[in-house]
LUMNU-200353 format. One record per atom (N, C-alpha, C, O): atom name; x, y, z; residue in three letters. Coordinates in steps of 0.02 Angstrom, whole numbers, always signed. Example, Ala and Ser with C-alpha at 12.3 -4.5 7.8 and 13.67 -1.06 7.14 Angstrom:
2
N;+660;-284;+390;ALA
CA;+615;-225;+390;ALA
C;+660;-165;+390;ALA
O;+712;-166;+423;ALA
N;+642;-112;+354;SER
CA;+684;-53;+357;SER
C;+645;+2;+394;SER
O;+670;+57;+402;SER
//
This chain:
118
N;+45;-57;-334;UNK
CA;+28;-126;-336;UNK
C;+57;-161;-274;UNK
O;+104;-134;-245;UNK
N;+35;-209;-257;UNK
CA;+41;-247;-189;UNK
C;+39;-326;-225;UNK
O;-9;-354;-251;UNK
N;+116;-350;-216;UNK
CA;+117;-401;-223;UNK
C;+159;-457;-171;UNK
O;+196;-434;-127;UNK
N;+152;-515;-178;UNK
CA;+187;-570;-142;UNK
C;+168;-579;-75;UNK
O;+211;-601;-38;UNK
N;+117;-567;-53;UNK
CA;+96;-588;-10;UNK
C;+64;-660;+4;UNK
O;+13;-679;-25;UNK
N;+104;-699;+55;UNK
CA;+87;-768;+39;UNK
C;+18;-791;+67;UNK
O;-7;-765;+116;UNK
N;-8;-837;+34;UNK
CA;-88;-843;+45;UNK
C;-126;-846;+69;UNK
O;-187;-837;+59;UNK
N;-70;-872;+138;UNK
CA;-114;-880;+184;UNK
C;-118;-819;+244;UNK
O;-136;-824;+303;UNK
N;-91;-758;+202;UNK
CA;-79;-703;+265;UNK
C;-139;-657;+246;UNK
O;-186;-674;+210;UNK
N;-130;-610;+269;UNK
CA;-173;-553;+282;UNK
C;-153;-486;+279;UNK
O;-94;-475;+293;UNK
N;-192;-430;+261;UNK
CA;-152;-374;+250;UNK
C;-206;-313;+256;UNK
O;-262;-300;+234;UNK
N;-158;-285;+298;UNK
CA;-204;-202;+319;UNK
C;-176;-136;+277;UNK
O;-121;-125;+251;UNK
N;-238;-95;+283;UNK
CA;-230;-35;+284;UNK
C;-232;+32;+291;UNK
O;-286;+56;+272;UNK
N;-191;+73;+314;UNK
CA;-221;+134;+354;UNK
C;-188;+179;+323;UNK
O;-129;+176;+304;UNK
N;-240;+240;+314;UNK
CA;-213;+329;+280;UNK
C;-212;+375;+345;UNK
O;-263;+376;+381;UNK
N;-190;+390;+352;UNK
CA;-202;+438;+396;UNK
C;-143;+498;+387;UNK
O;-91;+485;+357;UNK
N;-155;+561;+414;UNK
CA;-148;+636;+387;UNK
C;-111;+678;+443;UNK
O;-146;+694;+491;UNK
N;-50;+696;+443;UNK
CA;-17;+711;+504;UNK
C;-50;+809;+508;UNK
O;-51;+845;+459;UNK
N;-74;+832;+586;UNK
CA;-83;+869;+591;UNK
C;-33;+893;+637;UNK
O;-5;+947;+623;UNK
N;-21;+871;+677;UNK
CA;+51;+910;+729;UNK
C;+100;+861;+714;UNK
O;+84;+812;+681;UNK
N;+191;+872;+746;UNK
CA;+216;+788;+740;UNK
C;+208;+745;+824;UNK
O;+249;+708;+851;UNK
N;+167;+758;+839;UNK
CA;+139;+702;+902;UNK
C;+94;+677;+878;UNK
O;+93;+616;+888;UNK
N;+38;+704;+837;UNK
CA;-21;+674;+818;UNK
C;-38;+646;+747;UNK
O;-2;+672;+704;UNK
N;-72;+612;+729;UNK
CA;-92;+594;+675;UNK
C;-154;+566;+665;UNK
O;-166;+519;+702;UNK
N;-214;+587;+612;UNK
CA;-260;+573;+627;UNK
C;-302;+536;+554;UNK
O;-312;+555;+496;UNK
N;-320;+470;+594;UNK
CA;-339;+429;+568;UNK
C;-410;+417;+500;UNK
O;-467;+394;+503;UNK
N;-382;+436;+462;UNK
CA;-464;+447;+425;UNK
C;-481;+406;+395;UNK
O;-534;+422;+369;UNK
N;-464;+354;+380;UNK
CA;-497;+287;+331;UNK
C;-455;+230;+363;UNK
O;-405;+243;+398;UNK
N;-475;+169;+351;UNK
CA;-436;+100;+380;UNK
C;-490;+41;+349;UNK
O;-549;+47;+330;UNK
N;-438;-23;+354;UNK
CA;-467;-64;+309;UNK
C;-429;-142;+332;UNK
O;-369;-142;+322;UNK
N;-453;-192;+354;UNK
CA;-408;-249;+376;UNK
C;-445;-295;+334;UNK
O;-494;-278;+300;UNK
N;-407;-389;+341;UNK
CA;-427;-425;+324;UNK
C;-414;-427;+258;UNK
O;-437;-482;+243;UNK
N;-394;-404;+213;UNK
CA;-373;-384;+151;UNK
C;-373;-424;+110;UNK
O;-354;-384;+67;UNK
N;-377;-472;+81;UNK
CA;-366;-548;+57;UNK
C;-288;-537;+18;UNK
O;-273;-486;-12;UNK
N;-251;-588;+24;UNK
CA;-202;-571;+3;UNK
C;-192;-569;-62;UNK
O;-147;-534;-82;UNK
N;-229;-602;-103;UNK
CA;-211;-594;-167;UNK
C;-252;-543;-207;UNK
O;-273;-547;-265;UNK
N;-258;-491;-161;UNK
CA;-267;-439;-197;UNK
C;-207;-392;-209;UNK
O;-163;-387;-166;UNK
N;-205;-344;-289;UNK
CA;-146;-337;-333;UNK
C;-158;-249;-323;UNK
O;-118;-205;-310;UNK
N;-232;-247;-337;UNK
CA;-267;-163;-337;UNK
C;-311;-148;-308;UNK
O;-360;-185;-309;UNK
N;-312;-89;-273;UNK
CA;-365;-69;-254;UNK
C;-403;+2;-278;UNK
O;-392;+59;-260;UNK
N;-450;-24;-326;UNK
CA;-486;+55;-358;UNK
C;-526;+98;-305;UNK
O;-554;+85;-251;UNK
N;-517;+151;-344;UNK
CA;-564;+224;-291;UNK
C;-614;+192;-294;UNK
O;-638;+158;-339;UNK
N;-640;+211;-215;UNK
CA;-697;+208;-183;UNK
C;-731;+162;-171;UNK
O;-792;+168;-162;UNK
N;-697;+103;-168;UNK
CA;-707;+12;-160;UNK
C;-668;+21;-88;UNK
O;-627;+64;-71;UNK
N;-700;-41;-47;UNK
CA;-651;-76;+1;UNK
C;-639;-124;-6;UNK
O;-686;-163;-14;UNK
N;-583;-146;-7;UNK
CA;-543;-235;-33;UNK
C;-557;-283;+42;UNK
O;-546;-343;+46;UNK
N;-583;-239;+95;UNK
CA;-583;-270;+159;UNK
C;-627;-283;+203;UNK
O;-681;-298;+178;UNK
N;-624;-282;+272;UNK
CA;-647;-268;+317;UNK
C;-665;-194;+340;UNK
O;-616;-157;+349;UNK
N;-716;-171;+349;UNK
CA;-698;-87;+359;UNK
C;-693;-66;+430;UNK
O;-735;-86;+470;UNK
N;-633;-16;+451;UNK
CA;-647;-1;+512;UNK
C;-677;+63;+539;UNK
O;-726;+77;+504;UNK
N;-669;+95;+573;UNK
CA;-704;+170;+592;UNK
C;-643;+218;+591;UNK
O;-590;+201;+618;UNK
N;-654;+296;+551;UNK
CA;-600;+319;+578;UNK
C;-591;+364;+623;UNK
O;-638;+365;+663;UNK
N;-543;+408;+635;UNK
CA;-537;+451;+706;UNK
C;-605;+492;+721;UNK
O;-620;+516;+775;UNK
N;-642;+493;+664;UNK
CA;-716;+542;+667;UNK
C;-769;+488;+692;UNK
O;-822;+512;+713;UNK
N;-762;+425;+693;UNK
CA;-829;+388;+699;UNK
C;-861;+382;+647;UNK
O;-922;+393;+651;UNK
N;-829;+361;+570;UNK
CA;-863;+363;+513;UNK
C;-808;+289;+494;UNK
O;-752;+273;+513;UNK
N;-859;+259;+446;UNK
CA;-816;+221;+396;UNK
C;-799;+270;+327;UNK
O;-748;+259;+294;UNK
N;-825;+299;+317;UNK
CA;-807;+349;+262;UNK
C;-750;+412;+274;UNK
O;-750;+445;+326;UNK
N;-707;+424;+225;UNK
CA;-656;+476;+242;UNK
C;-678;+533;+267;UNK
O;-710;+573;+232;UNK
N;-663;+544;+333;UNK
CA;-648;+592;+369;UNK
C;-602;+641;+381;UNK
O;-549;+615;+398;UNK
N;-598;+697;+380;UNK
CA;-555;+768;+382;UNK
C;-598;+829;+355;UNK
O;-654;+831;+329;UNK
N;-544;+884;+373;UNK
CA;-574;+954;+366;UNK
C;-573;+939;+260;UNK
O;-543;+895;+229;UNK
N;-628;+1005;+226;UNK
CA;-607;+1007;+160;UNK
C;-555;+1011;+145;UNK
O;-516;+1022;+192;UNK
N;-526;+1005;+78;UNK
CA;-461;+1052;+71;UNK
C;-454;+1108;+48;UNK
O;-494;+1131;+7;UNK
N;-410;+1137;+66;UNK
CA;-406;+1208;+53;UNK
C;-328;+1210;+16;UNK
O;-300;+1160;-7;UNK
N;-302;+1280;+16;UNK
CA;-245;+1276;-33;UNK
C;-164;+1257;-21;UNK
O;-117;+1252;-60;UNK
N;-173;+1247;+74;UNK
CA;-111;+1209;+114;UNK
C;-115;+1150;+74;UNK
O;-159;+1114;+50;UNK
N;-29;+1153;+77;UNK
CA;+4;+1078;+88;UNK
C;+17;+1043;+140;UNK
O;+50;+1055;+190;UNK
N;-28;+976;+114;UNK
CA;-29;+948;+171;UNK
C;-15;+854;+131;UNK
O;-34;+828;+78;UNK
N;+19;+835;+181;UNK
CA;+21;+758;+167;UNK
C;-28;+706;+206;UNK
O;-47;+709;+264;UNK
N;-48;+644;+145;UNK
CA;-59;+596;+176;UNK
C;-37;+532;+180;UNK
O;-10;+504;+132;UNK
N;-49;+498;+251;UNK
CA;+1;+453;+257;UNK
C;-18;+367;+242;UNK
O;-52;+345;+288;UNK
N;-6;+323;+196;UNK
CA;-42;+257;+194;UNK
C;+18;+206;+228;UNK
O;+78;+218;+228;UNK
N;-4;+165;+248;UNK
CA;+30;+120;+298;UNK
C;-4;+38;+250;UNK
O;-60;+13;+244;UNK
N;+34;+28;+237;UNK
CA;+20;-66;+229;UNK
C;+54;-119;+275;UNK
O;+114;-114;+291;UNK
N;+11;-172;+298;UNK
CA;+34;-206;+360;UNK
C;+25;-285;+343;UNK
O;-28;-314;+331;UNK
N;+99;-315;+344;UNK
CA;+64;-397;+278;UNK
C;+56;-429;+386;UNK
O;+90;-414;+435;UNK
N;+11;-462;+379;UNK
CA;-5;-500;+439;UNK
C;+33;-562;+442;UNK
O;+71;-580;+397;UNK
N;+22;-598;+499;UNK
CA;+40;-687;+479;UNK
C;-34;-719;+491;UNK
O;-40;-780;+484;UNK
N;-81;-685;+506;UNK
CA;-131;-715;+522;UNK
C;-192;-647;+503;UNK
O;-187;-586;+497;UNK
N;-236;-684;+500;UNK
CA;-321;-639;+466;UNK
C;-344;-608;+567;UNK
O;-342;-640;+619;UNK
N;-354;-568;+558;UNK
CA;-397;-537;+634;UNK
C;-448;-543;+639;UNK
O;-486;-495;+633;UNK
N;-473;-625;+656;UNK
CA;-557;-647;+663;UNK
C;-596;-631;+710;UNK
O;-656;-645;+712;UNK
N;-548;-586;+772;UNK
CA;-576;-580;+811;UNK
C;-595;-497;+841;UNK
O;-607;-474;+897;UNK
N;-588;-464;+762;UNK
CA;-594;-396;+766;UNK
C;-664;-397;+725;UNK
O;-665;-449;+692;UNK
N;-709;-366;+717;UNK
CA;-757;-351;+682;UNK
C;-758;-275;+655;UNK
O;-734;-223;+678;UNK
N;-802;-293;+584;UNK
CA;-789;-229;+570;UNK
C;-821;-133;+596;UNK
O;-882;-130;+598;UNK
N;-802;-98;+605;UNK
CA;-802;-46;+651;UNK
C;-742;-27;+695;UNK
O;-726;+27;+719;UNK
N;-721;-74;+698;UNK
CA;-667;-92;+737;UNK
C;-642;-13;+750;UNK
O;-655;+27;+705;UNK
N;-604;+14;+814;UNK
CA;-568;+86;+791;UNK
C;-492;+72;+799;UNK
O;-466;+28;+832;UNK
N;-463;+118;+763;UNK
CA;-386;+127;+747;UNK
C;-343;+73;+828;UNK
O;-288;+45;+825;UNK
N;-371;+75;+867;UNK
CA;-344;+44;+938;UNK
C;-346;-13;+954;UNK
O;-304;-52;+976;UNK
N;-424;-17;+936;UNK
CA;-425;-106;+924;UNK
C;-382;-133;+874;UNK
O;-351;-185;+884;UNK
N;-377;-100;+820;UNK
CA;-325;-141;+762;UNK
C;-249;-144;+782;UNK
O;-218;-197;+785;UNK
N;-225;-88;+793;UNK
CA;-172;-103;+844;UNK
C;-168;-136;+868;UNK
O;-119;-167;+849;UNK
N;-197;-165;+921;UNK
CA;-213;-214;+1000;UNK
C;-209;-293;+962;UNK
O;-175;-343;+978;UNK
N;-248;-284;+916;UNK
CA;-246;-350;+870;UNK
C;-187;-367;+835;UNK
O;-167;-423;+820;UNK
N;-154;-295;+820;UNK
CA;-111;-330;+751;UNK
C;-54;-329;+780;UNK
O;-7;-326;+739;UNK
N;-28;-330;+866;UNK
CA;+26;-317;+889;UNK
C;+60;-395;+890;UNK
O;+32;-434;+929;UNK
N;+108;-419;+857;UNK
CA;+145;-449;+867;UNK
C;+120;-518;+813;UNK
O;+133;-578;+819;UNK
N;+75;-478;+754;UNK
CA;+62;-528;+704;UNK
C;+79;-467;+640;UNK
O;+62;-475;+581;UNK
N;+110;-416;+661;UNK
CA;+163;-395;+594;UNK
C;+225;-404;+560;UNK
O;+278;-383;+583;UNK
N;+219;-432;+509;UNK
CA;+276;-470;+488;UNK
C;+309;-441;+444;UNK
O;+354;-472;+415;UNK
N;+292;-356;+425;UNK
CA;+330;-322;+385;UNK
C;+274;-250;+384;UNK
O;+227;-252;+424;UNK
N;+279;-200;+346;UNK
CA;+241;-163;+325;UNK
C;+291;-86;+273;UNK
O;+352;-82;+264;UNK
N;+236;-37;+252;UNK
CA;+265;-16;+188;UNK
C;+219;+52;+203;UNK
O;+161;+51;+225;UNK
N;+260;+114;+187;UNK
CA;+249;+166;+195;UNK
C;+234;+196;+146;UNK
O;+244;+155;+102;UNK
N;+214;+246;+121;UNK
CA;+181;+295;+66;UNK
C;+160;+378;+83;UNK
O;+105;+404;+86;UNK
N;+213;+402;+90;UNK
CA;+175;+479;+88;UNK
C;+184;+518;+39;UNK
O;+231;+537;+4;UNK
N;+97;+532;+47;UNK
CA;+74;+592;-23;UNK
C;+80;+659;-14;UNK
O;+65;+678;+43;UNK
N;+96;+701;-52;UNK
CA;+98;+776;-40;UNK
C;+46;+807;-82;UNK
O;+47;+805;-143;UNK
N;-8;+841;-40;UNK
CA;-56;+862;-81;UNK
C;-72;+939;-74;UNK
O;-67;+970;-21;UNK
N;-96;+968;-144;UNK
CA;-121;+1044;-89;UNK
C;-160;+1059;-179;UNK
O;-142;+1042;-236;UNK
N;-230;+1105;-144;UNK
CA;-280;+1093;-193;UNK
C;-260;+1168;-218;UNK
O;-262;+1216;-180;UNK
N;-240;+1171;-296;UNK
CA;-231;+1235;-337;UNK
C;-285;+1268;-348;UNK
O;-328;+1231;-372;UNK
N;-310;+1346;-337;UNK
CA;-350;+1385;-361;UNK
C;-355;+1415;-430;UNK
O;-387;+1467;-429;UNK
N;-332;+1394;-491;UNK
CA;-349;+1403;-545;UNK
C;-369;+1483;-578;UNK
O;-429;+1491;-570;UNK
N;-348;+1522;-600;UNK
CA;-353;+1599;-604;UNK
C;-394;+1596;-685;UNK
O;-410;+1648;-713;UNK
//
Protein backbone atom coordinates (compact mmCIF):
# COMPACT_ATOMS: atom_id res chain seq x y z
CA UNK A 1 0.00 0.00 0.00
CA UNK A 2 1.18 3.54 -0.81
CA UNK A 3 0.10 6.05 1.37
CA UNK A 4 0.48 9.90 2.37
CA UNK A 5 1.29 11.30 -0.41
CA UNK A 6 0.29 14.91 -0.40
CA UNK A 7 -2.13 15.95 -3.18
CA UNK A 8 -0.71 17.86 -4.86
CA UNK A 9 2.43 15.60 -5.71
CA UNK A 10 3.05 12.98 -8.02
CA UNK A 11 4.42 9.57 -7.98
CA UNK A 12 6.41 7.13 -10.18
CA UNK A 13 7.14 3.83 -10.87
CA UNK A 14 9.77 1.55 -12.02
CA UNK A 15 10.53 -2.56 -11.87
CA UNK A 16 13.30 -3.34 -13.22
CA UNK A 17 15.52 -6.78 -12.92
CA UNK A 18 19.27 -6.75 -12.14
CA UNK A 19 21.25 -8.80 -14.69
CA UNK A 20 25.01 -7.96 -13.94
CA UNK A 21 25.80 -5.41 -10.80
CA UNK A 22 26.58 -2.52 -13.41
CA UNK A 23 23.45 -3.12 -15.20
CA UNK A 24 19.91 -3.21 -14.68
CA UNK A 25 17.28 -3.60 -16.99
CA UNK A 26 14.29 -1.79 -17.22
CA UNK A 27 11.09 -3.69 -17.99
CA UNK A 28 7.94 -1.85 -17.03
CA UNK A 29 7.61 1.99 -15.82
CA UNK A 30 4.77 4.13 -15.04
CA UNK A 31 4.68 8.12 -14.04
CA UNK A 32 2.17 10.67 -13.21
CA UNK A 33 0.59 8.40 -10.73
CA UNK A 34 -2.18 10.38 -9.08
CA UNK A 35 -1.47 10.58 -5.66
CA UNK A 36 -4.25 9.34 -4.06
CA UNK A 37 -3.85 6.24 -5.27
CA UNK A 38 -3.66 3.39 -2.22
CA UNK A 39 -3.40 0.09 -4.87
CA UNK A 40 -2.39 -0.95 -7.70
CA UNK A 41 -4.03 -4.33 -9.17
CA UNK A 42 -2.35 -6.79 -11.78
CA UNK A 43 -2.31 -5.73 -15.04
CA UNK A 44 -3.84 -2.11 -14.74
CA UNK A 45 -1.72 1.07 -15.06
CA UNK A 46 -2.51 3.73 -12.32
CA UNK A 47 -0.46 6.10 -14.77
CA UNK A 48 1.18 7.45 -17.45
CA UNK A 49 2.89 4.58 -19.37
CA UNK A 50 6.41 4.63 -20.34
CA UNK A 51 8.52 2.28 -22.72
CA UNK A 52 10.75 -0.26 -21.35
CA UNK A 53 14.45 -1.23 -22.03
CA UNK A 54 12.83 -3.53 -25.01
CA UNK A 55 10.74 -0.73 -26.69
CA UNK A 56 7.46 -2.14 -25.33
CA UNK A 57 4.97 -0.68 -22.87
CA UNK A 58 4.27 -4.17 -21.84
CA UNK A 59 6.69 -6.30 -19.53
CA UNK A 60 9.67 -7.10 -21.07
CA UNK A 61 12.40 -9.90 -20.26
CA UNK A 62 13.65 -13.33 -21.11
CA UNK A 63 10.80 -16.27 -19.80
CA UNK A 64 11.41 -17.65 -16.61
CA UNK A 65 13.13 -20.44 -16.05
CA UNK A 66 14.18 -22.15 -12.71
CA UNK A 67 17.10 -19.33 -11.66
CA UNK A 68 16.74 -17.08 -8.97
CA UNK A 69 16.44 -14.08 -9.89
CA UNK A 70 15.18 -10.70 -8.32
CA UNK A 71 13.03 -7.92 -9.17
CA UNK A 72 13.54 -4.55 -8.45
CA UNK A 73 10.41 -1.80 -7.85
CA UNK A 74 11.43 1.73 -7.16
CA UNK A 75 8.66 4.31 -5.97
CA UNK A 76 9.46 8.03 -6.52
CA UNK A 77 6.85 10.65 -4.51
CA UNK A 78 7.55 13.85 -6.92
CA UNK A 79 6.92 17.59 -5.88
CA UNK A 80 5.52 18.18 -9.10
CA UNK A 81 3.41 15.95 -12.04
CA UNK A 82 5.97 15.64 -15.38
CA UNK A 83 3.75 17.53 -17.98
CA UNK A 84 6.28 17.73 -20.02
CA UNK A 85 7.12 14.05 -20.54
CA UNK A 86 4.59 12.17 -22.62
CA UNK A 87 3.73 8.91 -22.50
CA UNK A 88 6.42 6.46 -24.19
CA UNK A 89 8.67 8.33 -22.58
CA UNK A 90 12.07 5.91 -22.08
CA UNK A 91 13.69 5.11 -18.70
CA UNK A 92 16.16 8.45 -19.59
CA UNK A 93 13.77 10.80 -20.29
CA UNK A 94 12.14 10.05 -16.86
CA UNK A 95 15.26 10.45 -15.21
CA UNK A 96 16.11 13.79 -17.06
CA UNK A 97 12.65 14.87 -15.82
CA UNK A 98 12.51 13.64 -12.42
CA UNK A 99 16.05 14.98 -11.52
CA UNK A 100 15.78 17.30 -8.80
CA UNK A 101 11.86 16.98 -8.31
CA UNK A 102 12.50 13.80 -5.98
CA UNK A 103 11.45 14.31 -2.73
CA UNK A 104 11.86 10.85 -1.33
CA UNK A 105 11.48 7.31 -2.82
CA UNK A 106 11.07 3.48 -1.58
CA UNK A 107 12.65 0.36 -2.58
CA UNK A 108 11.23 -3.26 -2.92
CA UNK A 109 13.13 -6.28 -3.91
CA UNK A 110 11.48 -9.50 -4.92
CA UNK A 111 13.14 -12.84 -5.02
CA UNK A 112 11.72 -15.03 -7.54
CA UNK A 113 12.56 -18.39 -9.22
CA UNK A 114 9.84 -20.54 -11.05
CA UNK A 115 9.54 -24.31 -9.30
CA UNK A 116 9.30 -27.38 -11.63
CA UNK A 117 6.81 -29.45 -9.85
CA UNK A 118 7.65 -33.44 -10.04
Amino acid sequence: MVSNIPKDKDAGIDRSRPRRPDRRVGALGCFNIPPDTLAIKEKTVPGTEALNDFGNFYYGGRASDQKLHHYIFTLYALDAYLDSVDEGATKDTLEKAMAGKIIASARLTGVYQNIQWK
